[in-house]
C-alpha positions as CSV (number, residue, x, y, z in Angstrom):
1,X,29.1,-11.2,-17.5
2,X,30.1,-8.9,-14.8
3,X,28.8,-5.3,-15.3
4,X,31.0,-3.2,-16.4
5,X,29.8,1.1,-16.8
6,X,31.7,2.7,-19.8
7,X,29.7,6.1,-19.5
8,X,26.8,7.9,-17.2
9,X,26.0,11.5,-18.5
10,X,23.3,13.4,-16.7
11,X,20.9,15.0,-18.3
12,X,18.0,17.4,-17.0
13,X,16.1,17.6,-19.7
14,X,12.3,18.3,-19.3
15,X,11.2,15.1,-21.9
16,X,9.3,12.4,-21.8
17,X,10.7,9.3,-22.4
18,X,9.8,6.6,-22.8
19,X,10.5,2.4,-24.3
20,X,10.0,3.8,-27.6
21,X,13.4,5.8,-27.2
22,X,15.1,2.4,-27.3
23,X,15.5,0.1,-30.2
24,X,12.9,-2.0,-29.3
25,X,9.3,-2.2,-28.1
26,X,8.4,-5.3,-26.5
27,X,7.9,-5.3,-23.0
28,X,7.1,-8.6,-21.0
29,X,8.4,-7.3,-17.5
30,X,6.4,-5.8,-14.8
31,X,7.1,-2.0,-14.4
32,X,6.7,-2.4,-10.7
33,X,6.4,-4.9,-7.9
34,X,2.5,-5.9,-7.5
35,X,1.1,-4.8,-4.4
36,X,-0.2,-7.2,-1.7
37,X,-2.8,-6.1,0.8
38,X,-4.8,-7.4,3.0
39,X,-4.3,-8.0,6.6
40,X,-0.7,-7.0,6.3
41,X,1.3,-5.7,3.4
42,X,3.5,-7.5,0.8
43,X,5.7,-7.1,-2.3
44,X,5.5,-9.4,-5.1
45,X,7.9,-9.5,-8.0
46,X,7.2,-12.0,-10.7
47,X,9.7,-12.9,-13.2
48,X,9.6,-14.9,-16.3
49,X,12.9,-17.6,-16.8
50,X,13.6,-19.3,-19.9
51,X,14.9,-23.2,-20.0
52,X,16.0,-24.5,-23.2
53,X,14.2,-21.9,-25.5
54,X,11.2,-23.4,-24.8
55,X,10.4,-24.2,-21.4
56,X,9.1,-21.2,-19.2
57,X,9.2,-21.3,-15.5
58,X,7.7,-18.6,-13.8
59,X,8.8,-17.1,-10.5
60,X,6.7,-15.4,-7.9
61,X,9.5,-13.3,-5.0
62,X,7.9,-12.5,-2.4
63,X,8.4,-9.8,0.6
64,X,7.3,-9.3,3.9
65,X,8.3,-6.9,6.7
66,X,9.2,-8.9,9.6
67,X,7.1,-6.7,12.3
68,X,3.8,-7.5,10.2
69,X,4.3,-11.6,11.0
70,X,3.0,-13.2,14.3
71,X,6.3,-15.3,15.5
72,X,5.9,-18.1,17.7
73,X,8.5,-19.3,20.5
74,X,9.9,-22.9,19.0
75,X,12.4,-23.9,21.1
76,X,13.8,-21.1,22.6
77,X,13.5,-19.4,19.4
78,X,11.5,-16.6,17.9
79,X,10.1,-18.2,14.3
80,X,7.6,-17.2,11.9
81,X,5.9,-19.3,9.5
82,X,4.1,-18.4,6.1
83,X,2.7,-20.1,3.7
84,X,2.8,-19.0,0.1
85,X,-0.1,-19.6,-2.8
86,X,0.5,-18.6,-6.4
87,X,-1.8,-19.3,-9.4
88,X,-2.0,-18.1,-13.0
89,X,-4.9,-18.5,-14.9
90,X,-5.1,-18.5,-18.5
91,X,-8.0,-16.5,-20.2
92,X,-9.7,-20.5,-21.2
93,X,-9.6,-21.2,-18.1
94,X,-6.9,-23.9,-17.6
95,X,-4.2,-22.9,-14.0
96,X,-1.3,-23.5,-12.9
97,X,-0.7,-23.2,-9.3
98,X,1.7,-23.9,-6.4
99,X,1.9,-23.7,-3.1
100,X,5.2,-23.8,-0.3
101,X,5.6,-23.2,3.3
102,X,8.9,-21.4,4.7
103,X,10.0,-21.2,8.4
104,X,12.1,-18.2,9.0
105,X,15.4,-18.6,10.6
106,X,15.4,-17.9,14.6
107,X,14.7,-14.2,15.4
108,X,15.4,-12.0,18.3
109,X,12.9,-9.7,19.8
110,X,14.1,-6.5,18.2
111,X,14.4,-8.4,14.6
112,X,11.1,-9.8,15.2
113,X,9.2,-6.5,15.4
114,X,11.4,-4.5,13.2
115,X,10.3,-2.7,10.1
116,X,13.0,-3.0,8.0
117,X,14.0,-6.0,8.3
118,X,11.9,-8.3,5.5
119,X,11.7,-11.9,5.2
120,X,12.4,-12.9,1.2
121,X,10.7,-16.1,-0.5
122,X,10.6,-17.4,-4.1
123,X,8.1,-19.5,-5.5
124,X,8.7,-21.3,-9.0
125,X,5.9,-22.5,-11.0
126,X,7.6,-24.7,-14.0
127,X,6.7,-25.3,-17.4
128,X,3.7,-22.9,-17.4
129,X,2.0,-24.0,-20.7
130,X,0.4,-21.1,-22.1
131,X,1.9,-17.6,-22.5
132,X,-0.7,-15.2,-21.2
133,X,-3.6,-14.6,-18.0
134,X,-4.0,-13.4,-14.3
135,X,-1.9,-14.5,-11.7
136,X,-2.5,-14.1,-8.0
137,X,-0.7,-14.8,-4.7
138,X,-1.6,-14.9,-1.6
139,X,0.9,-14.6,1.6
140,X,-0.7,-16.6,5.0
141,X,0.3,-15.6,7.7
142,X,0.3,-19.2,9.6
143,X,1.0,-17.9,13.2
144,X,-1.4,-15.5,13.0
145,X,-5.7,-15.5,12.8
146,X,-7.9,-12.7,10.9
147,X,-9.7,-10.5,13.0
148,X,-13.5,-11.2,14.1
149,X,-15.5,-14.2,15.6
150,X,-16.1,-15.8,12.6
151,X,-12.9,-16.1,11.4
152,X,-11.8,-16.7,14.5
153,X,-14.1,-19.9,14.8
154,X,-12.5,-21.4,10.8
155,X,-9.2,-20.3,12.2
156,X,-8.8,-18.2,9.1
157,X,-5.1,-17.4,8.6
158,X,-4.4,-13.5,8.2
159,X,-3.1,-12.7,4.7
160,X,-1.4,-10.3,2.2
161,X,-3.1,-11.0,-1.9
162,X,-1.9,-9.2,-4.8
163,X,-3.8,-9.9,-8.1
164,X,-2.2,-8.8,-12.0
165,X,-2.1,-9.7,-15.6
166,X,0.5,-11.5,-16.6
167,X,1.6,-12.0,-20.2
168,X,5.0,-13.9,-22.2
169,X,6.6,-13.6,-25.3
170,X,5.9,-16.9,-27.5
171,X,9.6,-17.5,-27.1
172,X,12.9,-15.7,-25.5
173,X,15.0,-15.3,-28.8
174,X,14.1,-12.8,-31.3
175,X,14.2,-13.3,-35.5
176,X,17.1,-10.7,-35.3
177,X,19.6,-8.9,-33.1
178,X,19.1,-9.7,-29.1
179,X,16.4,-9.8,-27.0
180,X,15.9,-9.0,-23.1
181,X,14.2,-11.5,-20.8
182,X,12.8,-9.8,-17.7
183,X,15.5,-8.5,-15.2
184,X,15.9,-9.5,-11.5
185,X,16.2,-7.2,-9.1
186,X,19.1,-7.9,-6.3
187,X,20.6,-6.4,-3.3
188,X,23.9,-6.8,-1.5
189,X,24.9,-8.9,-4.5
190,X,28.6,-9.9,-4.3
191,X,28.6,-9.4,-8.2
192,X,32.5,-9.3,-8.4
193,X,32.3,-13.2,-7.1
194,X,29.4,-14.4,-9.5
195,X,29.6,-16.5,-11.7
196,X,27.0,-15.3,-14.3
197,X,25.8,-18.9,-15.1
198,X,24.6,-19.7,-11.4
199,X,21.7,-16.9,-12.6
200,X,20.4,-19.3,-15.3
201,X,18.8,-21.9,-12.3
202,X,16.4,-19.9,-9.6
203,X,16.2,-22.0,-6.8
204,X,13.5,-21.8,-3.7
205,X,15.7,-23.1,-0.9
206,X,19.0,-21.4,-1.8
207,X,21.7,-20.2,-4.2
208,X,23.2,-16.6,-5.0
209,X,19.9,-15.8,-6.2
210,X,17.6,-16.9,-3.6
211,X,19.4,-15.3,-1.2
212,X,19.9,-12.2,-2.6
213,X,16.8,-10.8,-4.8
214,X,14.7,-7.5,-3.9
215,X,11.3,-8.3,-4.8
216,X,10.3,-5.0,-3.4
217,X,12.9,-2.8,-5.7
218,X,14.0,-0.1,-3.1
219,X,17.0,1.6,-3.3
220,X,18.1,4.2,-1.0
221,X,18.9,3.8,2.5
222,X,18.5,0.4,2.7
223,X,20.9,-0.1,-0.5
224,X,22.1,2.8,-2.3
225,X,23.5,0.6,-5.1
226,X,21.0,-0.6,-7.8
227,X,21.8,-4.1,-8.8
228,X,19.9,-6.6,-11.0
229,X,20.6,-9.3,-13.4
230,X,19.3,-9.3,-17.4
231,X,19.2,-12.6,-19.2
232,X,19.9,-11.7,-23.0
233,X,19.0,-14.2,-25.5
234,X,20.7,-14.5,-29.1
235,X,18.6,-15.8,-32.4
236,X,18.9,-19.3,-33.5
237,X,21.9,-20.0,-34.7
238,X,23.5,-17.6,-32.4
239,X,24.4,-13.6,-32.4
240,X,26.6,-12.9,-35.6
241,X,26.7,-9.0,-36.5
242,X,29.5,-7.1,-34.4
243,X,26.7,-4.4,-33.4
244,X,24.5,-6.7,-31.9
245,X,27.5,-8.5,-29.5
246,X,28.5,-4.4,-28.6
247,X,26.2,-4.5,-25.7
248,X,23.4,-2.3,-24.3
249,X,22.1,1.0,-23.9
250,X,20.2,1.6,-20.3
251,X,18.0,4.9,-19.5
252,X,16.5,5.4,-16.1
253,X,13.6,8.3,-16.4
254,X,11.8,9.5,-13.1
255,X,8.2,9.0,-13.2
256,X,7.7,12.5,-13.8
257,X,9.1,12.8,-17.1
258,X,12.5,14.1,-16.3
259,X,15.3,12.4,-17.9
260,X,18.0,11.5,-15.1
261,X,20.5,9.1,-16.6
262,X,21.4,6.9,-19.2
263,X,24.5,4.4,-19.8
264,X,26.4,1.7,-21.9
265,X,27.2,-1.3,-20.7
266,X,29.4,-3.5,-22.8
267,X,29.3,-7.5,-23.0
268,X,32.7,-8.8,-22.1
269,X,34.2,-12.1,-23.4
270,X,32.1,-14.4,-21.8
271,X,29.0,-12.6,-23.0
272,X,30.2,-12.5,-26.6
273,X,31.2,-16.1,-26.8
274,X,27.6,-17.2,-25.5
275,X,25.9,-15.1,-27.7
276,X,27.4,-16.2,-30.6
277,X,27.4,-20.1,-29.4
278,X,23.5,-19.5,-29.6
279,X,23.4,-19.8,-25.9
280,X,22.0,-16.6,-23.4
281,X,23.9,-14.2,-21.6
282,X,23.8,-13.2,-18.1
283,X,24.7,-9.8,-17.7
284,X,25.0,-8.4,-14.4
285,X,24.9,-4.5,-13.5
286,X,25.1,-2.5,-11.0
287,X,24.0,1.5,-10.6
288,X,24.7,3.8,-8.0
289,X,21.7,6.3,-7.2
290,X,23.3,8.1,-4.8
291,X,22.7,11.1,-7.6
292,X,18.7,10.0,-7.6
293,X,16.2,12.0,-5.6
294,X,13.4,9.8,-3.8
295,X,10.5,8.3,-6.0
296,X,9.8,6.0,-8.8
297,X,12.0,5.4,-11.4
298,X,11.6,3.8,-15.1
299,X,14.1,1.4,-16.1
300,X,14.3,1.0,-20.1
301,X,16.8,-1.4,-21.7
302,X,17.6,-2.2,-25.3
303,X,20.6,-3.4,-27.6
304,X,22.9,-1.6,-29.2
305,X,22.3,-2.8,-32.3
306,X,18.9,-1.9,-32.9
307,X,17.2,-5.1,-33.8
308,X,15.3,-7.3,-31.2
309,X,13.4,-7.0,-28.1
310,X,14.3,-4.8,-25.2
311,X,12.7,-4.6,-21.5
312,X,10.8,-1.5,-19.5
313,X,10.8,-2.0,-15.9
314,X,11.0,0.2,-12.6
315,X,12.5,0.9,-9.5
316,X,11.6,3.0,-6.5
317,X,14.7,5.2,-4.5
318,X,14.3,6.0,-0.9
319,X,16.2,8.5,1.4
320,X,13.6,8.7,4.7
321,X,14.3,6.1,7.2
322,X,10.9,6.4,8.2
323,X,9.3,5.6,4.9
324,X,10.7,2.5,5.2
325,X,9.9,1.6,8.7
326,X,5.8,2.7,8.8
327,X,3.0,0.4,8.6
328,X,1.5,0.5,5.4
329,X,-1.8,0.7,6.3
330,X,-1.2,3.5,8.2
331,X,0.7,5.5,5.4
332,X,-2.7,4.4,3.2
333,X,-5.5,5.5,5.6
334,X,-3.4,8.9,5.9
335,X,-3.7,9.6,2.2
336,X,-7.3,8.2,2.4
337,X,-8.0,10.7,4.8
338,X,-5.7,13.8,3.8
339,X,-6.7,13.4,0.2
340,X,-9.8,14.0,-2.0
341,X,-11.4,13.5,-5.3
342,X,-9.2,12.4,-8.2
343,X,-6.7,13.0,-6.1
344,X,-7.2,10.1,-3.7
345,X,-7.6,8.3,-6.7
346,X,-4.2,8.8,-7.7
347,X,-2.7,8.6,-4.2
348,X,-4.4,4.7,-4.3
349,X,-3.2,3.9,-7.8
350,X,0.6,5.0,-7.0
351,X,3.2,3.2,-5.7
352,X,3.9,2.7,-2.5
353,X,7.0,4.7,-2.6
354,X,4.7,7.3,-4.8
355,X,2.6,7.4,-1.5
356,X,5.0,7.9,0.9
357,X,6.3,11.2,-1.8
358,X,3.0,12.2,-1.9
359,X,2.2,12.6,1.7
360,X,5.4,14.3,2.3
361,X,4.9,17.0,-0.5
362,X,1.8,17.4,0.8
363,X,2.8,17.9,4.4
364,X,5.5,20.6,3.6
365,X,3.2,22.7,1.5
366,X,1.7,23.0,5.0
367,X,5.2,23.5,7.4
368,X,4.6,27.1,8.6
369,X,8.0,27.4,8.7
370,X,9.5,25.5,5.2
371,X,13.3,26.0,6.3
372,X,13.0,23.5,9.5
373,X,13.2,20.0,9.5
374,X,10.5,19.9,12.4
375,X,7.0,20.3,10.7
376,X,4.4,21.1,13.8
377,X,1.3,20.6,11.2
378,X,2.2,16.9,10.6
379,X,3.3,16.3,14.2
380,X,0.1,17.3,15.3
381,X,-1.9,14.9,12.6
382,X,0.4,12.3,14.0
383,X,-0.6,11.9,17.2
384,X,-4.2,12.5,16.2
385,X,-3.6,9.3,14.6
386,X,-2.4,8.0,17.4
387,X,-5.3,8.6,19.6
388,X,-7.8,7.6,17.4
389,X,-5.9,4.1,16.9
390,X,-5.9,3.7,20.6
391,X,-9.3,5.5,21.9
392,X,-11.5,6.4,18.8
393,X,-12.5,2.9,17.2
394,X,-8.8,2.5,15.4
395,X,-7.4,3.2,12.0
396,X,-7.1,1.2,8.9
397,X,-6.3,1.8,5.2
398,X,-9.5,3.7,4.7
399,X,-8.4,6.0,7.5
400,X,-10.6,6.2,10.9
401,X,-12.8,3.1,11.6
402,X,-15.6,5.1,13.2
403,X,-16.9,8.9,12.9
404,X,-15.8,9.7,16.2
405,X,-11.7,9.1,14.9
406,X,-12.5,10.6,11.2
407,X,-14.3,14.0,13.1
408,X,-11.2,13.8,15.3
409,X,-8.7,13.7,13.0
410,X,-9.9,16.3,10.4
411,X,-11.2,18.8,13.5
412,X,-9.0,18.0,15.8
413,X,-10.5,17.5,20.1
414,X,-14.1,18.6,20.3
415,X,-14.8,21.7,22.7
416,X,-17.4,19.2,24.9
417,X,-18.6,16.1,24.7
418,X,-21.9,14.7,26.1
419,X,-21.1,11.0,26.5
420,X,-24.0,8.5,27.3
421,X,-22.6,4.9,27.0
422,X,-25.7,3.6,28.8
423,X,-29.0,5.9,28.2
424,X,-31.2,6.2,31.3
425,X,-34.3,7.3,29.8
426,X,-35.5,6.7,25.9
427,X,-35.5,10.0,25.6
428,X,-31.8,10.8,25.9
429,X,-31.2,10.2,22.2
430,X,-34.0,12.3,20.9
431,X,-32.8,15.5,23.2
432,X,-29.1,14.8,21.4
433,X,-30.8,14.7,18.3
434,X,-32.6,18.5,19.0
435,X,-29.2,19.6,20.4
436,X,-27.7,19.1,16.8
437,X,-29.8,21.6,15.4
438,X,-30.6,23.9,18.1
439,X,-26.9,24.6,19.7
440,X,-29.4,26.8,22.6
441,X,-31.1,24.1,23.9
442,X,-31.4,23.7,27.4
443,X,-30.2,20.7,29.1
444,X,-32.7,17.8,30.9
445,X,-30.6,16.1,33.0
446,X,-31.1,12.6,34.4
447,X,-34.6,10.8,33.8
448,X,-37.3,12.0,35.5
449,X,-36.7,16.1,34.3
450,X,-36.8,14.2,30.4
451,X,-40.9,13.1,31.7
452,X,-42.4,9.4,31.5
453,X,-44.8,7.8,28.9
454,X,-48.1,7.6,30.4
455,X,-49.1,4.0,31.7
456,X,-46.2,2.7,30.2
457,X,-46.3,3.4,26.2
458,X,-44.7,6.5,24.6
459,X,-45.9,9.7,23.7
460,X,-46.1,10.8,20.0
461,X,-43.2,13.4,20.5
462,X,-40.3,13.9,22.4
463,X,-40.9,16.8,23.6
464,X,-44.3,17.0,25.3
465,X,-44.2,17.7,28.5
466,X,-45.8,14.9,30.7
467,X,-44.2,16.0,33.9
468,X,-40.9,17.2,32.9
469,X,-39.2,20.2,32.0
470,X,-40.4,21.4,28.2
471,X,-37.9,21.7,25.6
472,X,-37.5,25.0,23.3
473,X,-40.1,25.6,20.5
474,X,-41.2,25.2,17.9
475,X,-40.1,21.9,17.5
476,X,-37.1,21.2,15.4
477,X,-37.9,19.8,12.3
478,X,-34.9,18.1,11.1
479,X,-34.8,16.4,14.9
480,X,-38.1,15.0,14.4
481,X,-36.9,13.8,10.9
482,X,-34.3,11.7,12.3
483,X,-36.4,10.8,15.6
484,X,-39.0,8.9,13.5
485,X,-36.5,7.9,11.1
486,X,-34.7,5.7,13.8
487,X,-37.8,5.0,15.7
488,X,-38.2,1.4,14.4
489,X,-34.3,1.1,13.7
490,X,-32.1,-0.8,16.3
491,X,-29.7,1.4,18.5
492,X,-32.5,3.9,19.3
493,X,-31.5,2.7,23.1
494,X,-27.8,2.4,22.8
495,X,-25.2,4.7,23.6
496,X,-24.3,7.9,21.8
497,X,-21.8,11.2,21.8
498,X,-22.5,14.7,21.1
499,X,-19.5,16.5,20.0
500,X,-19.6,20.3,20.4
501,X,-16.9,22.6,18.7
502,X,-18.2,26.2,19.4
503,X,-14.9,27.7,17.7
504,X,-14.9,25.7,14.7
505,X,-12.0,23.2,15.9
506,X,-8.5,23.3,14.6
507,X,-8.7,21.8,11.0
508,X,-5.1,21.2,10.0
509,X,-5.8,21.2,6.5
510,X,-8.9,21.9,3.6
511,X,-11.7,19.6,4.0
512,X,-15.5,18.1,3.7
513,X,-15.5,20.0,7.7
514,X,-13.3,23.2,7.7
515,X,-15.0,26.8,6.9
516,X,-18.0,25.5,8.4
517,X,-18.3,28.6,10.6
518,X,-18.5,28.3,14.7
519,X,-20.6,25.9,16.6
520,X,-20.4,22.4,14.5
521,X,-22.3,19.7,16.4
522,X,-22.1,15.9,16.0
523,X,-24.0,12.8,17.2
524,X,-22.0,9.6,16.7
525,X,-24.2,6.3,18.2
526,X,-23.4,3.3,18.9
527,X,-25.7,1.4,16.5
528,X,-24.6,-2.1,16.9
529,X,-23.8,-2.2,20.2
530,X,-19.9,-3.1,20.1
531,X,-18.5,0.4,20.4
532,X,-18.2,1.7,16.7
533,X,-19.6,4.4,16.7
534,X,-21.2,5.9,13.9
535,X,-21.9,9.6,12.6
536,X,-25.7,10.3,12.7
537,X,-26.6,13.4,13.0
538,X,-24.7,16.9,12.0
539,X,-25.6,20.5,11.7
540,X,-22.6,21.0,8.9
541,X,-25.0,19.0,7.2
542,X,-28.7,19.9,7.1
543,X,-27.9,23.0,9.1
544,X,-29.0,24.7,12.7
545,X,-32.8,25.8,12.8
């Protein structure tokens, strides 16, 4: 069944709609691709395949951007290796599971570490007995080992896991009319050239199929055709009523709520003789979103006829090159970072394509001037990132790794910084510690001016005077809080960093530290010895005394 569109109005109607708008309420297909994370990112699209009425093969797409992979030189040739794990198990307990390894074709250098170019696999697990559960997959990385010694050690394998429910109809055909099995999503399709019944057989290693499904689902500037193929099942006994064999009726909603489109797409002959033969249809279609802003999109499908079972699915559309081409971890620790509250929340539960419309909303709300393309604010938050990922402990998906890069980011350089990677005297600490809350405290520099225990064993307080230069009074009391607090914790020797912002920094945005006033001080140490540093003390917190 080639597609064939006999009508596309536009509406702009501020609705909701939703499945129930259709003829049919039954939804078996994911709405959108599950999300892999982990030490890279992934897309996975599962789809549920009919054999014979009653055999059920499931099949777990995969999608990796090529720059995330480690590639290996293999004669001459650039080549990355995964290996691919997918298991569904049922709520008593029983799994299903399978397991394949792909070598990608020879790369280049610039293919290798490119963005948008992705790397496609399909994994089918066959004759899944039961009909409902949790499946999981997990992408390895082969070429490439987690981070940290201990991994390092077990050669632990760097990888991308997704986790969902899953959940199947007892049976692809309905009592009545038509129903939908779950769609596949496809890009650069030759659909003119198909012939619909190659879509019946999935195959890992090859076909139309394999090479041309879009487990991640983004249209846009990579494709700006929408194209997918819908298995449609008849009753037993095969499709009789000339309503049912009219075709279907397609809606595509924006996740906001605003209507955008809807259309009819007719079987032709092909269709209508399998239908009512009792055997499926394969309809292809194809939908041009050149008239769709970016975001997420809800696809809703259903028969004509009003009787059977129809399919709610979704689709993201993309018009920013460099949505497509950032890290995401790096697009998640910026909305970690820029984003609060239930907020955040939200930012985490979307979409990736959600984030990415997110974080630009939220960026031009802040362009001082909205009619330029060239937004200073979000420049500048840039290449704070940047310098925190290559000087302030890095950056991850829960934004900075250390309080130096999160103070950084959200304040922007510190006025001075006191650095001591190696303390001299035991005392250095504790006179960082004072400096917090007393921004007029006079300096001690080097050892001897800081004093000496007497015959070797401390004093009780930092700030006797045991032949050194005294420090202010009274004493401060929050210092001496968190002097004896770390007296018997380790790092109470390592290194540390006083930040002082005497002007109150250059927030780019509302947060936890803008409006605190002038004179902010921070004391990040190096508790563990490995250079993450962490925050310790702050006068935004407990205040100056």
């Amino acid at each position: 069944m080639f597609h064939a569109v006999r009508r596309v109005s536009i509406l702009l109607l501020i609705a909701v709609v939703t499945a129930a708008a259709l003829p049919c309420a039954s939804v078996a297909a994911l709405l959108q691709p599950l999300d892999g994370r982990g030490n890279f990112h992934s897309y996975v699209d599962v789809v549920n395949r009919w054999r014979a009425g009653d055999h059920l093969d499931v099949v777990a797409l995969v999608s990796v951007a090529n720059g995330d992979l480690a590639t290996r030189d293999e004669d001459g040739d650039l080549v990355a290796r995964l290996r691919v794990e997918v298991t569904i198990t049922a709520p008593d307990g029983r799994e299903v599971t399978r397991t394949r390894s792909v070598r990608t074709q020879a790369l280049g250098k610039r293919d290798a570490a490119s963005r948008t170019l992705r790397q496609v696999c399909g994994v089918i697990l066959p004759d899944v007995p039961f009909r409902s559960g949790r499946i999981s997959c997990t992408v390895y990385d082969v070429n490439r080992r987690r981070e940290g010694l201990l991994n390092q050690m077990r050669s632990s394998e760097a990888r991308s896991e997704a986790f969902g429910e899953w959940y199947a109809d007892s049976g692809p055909r309905p009592a009545t009319g038509l129903a939908l099995d779950d769609p596949m999503f496809l890009v650069h399709a030759p659909l003119a050239a198909w012939n619909p019944e190659s879509a019946a057989d999935p195959s890992e290693s090859g076909g139309l199929l394999g090479d041309y499904v879009h487990p991640s689902r983004i249209y846009g500037i990579e494709q700006d055709r929408l194209q997918m193929v819908i298995p449609v099942w008849p009753p037993a006994g095969g499709a009789t009523r000339p309503e049912d064999l009219a075709g279907l009726r397609l809606q595509v909603v924006s996740a906001d709520g605003i209507y955008a489109l809807t259309d009819s797409i007719p079987f032709d002959q092909r269709g209508i003789s399998a239908l009512e033969a009792g055997r499926p249809a394969y309809l292809f279609y194809e939908l041009d979103v050149n008239r769709l802003p970016a975001g997420s999109y809800r696809l809703s499908a259903g028969p004509l006829g009003a009787q059977g079972r129809g399919l709610l699915s979704g689709f993201s559309v993309v018009w920013e090159l460099g949505a497509l081409s950032r890290e995401h971890d790096l697009v998640l620790g910026e909305g970690f970072t820029v984003f609060t509250g239930g907020q955040r929340e939200r930012f985490l539960q979307a979409s990736p394509t959600d984030q990415q419309s997110m974080l630009d909303e939220f960026w031009r709300a802040l362009n001082p001037d909205p009619g330029s393309l060239v937004n200073p604010v979000q420049i500048e938050f840039q290449y704070r990132i940047a310098y925190v990922q290559q000087f302030l402990g890095g950056f991850g998906p829960q934004g900075a790794r250390d309080g130096r890069g999160e103070v950084f980011l959200l304040l922007g350089a510190a006025d001075e910084v006191e650095r001591e990677p190696v303390p001299l005297n035991y005392r250095d600490q504790d006179d960082a510690r004072v400096k917090v809350y007393d921004r007029f405290t006079p300096d001690r520099p080097g050892s001897t001016a800081k004093g000496a225990a007497p015959e070797g064993t401390q004093v009780v307080s930092p700030y006797a005077t045991i032949g050194g230069v005294p420090l202010v009074s009274p004493v401060s009391r929050s210092a001496e809080r968190d002097r004896t607090e770390m007296m018997h914790k380790a790092g109470r020797d390592y290194g540390f960093e006083l930040w002082k912002y005497d002007n109150g920094g250059n927030p780019l945005f509302a947060s936890k530290l803008s409006g605190k006033g002038m004179g902010q001080r921070f004391l990040f140490v190096d508790a563990d010895g490995t250079g993450n540093y962490r925050l310790e003390s702050s006068n935004i917190v407990n205040g100056e005394e």
